[in-house]
C-alpha positions, 0 to 999 in steps of 0.5 A, a space after each residue: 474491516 481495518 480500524 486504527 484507535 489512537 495509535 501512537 509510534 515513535 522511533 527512539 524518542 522521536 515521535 513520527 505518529 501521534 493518537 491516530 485513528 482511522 478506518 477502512 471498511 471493506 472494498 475501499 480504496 482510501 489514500 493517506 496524503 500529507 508533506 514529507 515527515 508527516 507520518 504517512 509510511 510510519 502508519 503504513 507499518 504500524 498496520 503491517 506489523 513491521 513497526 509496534 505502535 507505542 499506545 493505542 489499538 490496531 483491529 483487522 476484521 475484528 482481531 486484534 492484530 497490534 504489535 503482532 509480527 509482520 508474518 502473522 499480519 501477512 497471514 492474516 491477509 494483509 500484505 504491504 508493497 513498500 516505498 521504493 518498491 524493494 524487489 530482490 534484485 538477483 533474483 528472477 522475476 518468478 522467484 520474486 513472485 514466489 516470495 510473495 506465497 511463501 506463506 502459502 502450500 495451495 500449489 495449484 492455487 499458486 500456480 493459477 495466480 502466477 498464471 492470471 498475473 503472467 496475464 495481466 502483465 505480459 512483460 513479466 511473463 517475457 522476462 520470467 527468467 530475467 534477474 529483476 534488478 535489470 527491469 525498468 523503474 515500471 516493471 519493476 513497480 509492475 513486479 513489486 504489486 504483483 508479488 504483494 497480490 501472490 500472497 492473496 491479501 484481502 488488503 493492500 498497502 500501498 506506500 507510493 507507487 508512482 515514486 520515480 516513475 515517468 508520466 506515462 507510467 504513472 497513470 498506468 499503476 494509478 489504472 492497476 491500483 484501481 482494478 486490484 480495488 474492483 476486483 475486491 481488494 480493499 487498498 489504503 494507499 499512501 501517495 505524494 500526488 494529491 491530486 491522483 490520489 484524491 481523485 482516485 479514493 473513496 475517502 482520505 486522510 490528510 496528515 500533519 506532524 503525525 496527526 489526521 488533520 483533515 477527513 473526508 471524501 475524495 470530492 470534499 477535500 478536493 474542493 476544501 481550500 486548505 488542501 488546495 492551498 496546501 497540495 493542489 496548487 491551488 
């Protein structure tokens, strides 16, 4: 589905990615692990058109989509929820799910996904009409994931969705990613919690200074010691 050949990114003459490649086929949940400064986000906007890679070759369902704009990534059905979550703040938590299909003119269609995500997460509905910046750290996650799904994607970028959140609710955005994943939503997946992550993934990637270091499934590197030594405590 999404195959990433030799992709190199930089910022300024800082390089932050070097020749990475790496695919995700349909249906996958595949997660993106490594320290700070690793490349990780970077990779994250490289796919989604908010950063043009220097070098290399970014394909979605067979097109080419490298150095394409973020709208046109987006229209192509890939939709990408940000670290920090990046919600409009002064707006209402409707309007910040319409952000989300602004792309789209099926009204009906609108309006039956605003309907299943009122559904899936109650507390959106009870505050509708709530200014979002008021909403807890995890409403605001629920918010932020919701807004990406309005937008009908066939992938998700996820960049840290368990950043900030206290201990219980991490578990619970770790239960949403999951169930976007079942049903039918291929999700690549940047996450600080090794552990969560590779427990969760089909497969992983681990970065180092900008390069894929190790691949593999989630089974294979929990129980590869470079990575338990290096992220699991081990």
């Amino acid at each position: 589905m999404l195959k990433v050949d030799g992709v190199t990114c930089a910022y300024g003459k800082v390089m932050a990615v070097r020749d990475l490649t790496m695919e995700v086929r349909q249906g996958e949940l595949v997660t993106l692990i490594g320290a700070n400064g690793a490349g990780k986000t970077t990779t994250l906007k490289a796919i989604s058109g908010v950063l043009a890679p220097v070098e290399g070759r970014i394909e979605f369902e067979g097109e080419d989509i490298t150095g394409a704009s973020a709208r046109t990534v987006l229209e192509k059905g890939i939709a990408h929820c940000p670290e920090g979550r990046r919600i409009f703040p002064y707006m209402t938590v409707r309007e910040n799910l319409e952000m989300g299909c602004f792309l789209r003119n099926d009204a009906q269609a609108i309006a039956k996904d605003m309907e299943k995500i009122f559904e899936r997460f109650p507390i959106l509905h009870e505050r509708r009409a709530q200014a979002a910046g008021t909403l807890s750290g995890g409403e605001q996650q629920m918010l932020a994931i919701s807004r990406a799904l309005m937008s009908r994607p066939r992938l998700i970028l996820f960049d840290e969705p368990s950043l900030g959140l206290a201990p219980n609710l991490v578990e619970q955005t770790f239960d949403i990613v999951e169930q976007i994943r079942s049903d039918g939503v291929t999700v690549v997946m940047v996450e600080q919690n090794a552990l969560a992550a590779l427990e969760l993934c089909d497969r992983s990637y681990v970065l180092e200074s900008g390069e894929v270091t190790l691949s593999g499934t989630g089974n294979q590197l929990l129980k590869n010691k470079k990575v338990q030594q290096a992220y699991l405590g081990g």
